[in-house]
C-alpha positions as CSV (number, residue, x, y, z in Angstrom):
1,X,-21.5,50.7,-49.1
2,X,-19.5,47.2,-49.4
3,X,-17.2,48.0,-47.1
4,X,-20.0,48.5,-44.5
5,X,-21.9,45.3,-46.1
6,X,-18.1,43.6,-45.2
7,X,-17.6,45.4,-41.6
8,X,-21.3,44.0,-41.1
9,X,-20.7,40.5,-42.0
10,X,-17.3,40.9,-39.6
11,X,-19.0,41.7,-37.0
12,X,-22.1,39.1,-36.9
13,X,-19.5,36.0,-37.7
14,X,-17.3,37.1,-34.6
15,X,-20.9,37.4,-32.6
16,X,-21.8,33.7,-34.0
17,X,-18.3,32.2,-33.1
18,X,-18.9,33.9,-30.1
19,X,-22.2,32.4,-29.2
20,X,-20.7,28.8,-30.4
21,X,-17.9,29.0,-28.0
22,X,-19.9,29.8,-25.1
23,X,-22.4,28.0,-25.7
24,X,-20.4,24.7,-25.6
25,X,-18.0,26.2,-22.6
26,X,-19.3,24.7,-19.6
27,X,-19.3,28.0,-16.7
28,X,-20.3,27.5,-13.2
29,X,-21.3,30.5,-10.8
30,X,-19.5,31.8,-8.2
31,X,-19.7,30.0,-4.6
32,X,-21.1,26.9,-5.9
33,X,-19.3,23.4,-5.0
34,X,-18.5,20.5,-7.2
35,X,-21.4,18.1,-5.8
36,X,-19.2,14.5,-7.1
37,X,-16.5,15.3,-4.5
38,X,-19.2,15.4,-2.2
39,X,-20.9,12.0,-3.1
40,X,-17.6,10.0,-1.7
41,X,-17.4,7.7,-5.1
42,X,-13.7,8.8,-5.4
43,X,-11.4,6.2,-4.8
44,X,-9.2,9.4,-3.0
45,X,-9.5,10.7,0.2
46,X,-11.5,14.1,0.5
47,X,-9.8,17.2,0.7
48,X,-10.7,19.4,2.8
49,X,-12.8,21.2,0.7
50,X,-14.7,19.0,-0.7
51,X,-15.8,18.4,3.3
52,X,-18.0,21.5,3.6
53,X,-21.4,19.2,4.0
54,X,-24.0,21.0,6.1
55,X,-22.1,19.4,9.0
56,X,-19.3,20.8,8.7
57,X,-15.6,19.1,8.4
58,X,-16.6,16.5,10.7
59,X,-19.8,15.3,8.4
60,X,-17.0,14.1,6.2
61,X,-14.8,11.8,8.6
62,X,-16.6,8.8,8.5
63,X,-16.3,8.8,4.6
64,X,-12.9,10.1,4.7
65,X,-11.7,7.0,7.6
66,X,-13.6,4.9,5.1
67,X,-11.1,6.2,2.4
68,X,-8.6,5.2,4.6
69,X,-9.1,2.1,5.4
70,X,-9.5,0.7,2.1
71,X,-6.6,2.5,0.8
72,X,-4.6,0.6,3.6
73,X,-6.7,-3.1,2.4
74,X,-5.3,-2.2,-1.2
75,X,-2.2,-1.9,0.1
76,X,-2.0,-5.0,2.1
77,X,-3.2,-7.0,-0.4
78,X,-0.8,-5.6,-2.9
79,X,2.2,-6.0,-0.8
80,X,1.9,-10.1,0.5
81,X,3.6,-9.3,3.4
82,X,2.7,-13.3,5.2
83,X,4.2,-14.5,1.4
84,X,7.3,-12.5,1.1
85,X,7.9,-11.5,5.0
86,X,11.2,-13.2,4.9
87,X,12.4,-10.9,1.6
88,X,11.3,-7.8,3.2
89,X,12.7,-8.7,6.4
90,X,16.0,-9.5,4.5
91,X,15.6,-6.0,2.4
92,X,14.5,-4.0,5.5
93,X,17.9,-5.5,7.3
94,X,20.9,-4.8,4.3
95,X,18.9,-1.4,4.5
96,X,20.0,-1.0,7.9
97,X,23.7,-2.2,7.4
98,X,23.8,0.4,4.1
99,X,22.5,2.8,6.8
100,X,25.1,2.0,9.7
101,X,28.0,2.3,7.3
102,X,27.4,5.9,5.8
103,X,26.3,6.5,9.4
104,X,30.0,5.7,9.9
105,X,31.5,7.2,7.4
106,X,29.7,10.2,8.6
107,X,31.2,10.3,11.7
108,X,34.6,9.6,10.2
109,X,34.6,12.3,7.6
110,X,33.5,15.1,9.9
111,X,34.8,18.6,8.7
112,X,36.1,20.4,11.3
113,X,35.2,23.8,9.9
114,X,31.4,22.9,9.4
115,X,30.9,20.2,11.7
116,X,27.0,20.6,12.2
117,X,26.9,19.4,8.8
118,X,27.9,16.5,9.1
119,X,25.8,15.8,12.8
120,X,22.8,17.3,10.7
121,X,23.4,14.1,8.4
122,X,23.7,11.6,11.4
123,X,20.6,12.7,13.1
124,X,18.8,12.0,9.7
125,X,20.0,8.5,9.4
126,X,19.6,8.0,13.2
127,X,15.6,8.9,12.4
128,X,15.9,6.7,9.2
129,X,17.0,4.0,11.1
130,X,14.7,4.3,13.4
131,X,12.0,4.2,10.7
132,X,13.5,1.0,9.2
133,X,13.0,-0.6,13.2
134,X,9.4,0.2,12.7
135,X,8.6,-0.9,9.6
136,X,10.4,-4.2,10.4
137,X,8.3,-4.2,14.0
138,X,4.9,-4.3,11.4
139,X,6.2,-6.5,9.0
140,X,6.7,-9.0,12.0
141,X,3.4,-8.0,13.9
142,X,1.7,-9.3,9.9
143,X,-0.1,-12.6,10.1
């Protein structure tokens, strides 16, 4: 008899922990959506999931170029380009010196067994030089 009185007081704690645990777990049903990515308070773009509005992906854009354009106001603001144009400008050019040099080193040190390498390498530092021409093309169209 007290090992059933022990199996039964076994059993009812693991119930009651049981009940505590769940009871405190927060569970959501299936197919329901998180309704605060939905609100557009995050400072984030939306993801594309948390666009399903009853108008579809394209409810969300105006919210989500909204996003955008503050993100980019943030980012303005936090760079000073009219204050320190002429250190970026200087930056944005020794950038494009570094990348003319390996670009020439590159073509120097080509290995004539595996030669796409090293024309593989020289297109990406072509594009990366061209990337450097348009950053420096918006940090001279900044007023």
């Amino acid at each position: 008899m007290n090992k059933q009185i022990i199996n039964l007081l076994f059993i009812i704690a693991i119930c009651f922990v049981a009940y505590i645990l769940f009871r405190n777990l927060d569970f959501k049903e299936g197919m329901t959506t998180d309704s605060s990515n939905l609100s557009g308070n995050t400072n984030t773009p939306s993801t594309p999931t948390s666009l399903s509005t009853s108008n579809g992906v394209a409810g969300g854009a105006q919210n989500y170029a909204a996003n955008i354009k503050s993100m980019t106001i943030k980012n303005q603001d936090m760079l000073l380009i009219t204050k320190y144009r002429h250190d970026y400008e200087n930056a944005i050019l020794n950038l494009d010196d570094l990348i003319n040099t390996i670009m020439l080193q590159t073509a120097l040190s080509v290995d004539a067994s595996k030669p796409m390498a090293s024309i593989e390498k020289l297109a990406k530092l072509e594009s990366a030089r061209t990337a450097l021409n348009n950053v420096m093309k918006f940090v001279d169209s900044s007023k």
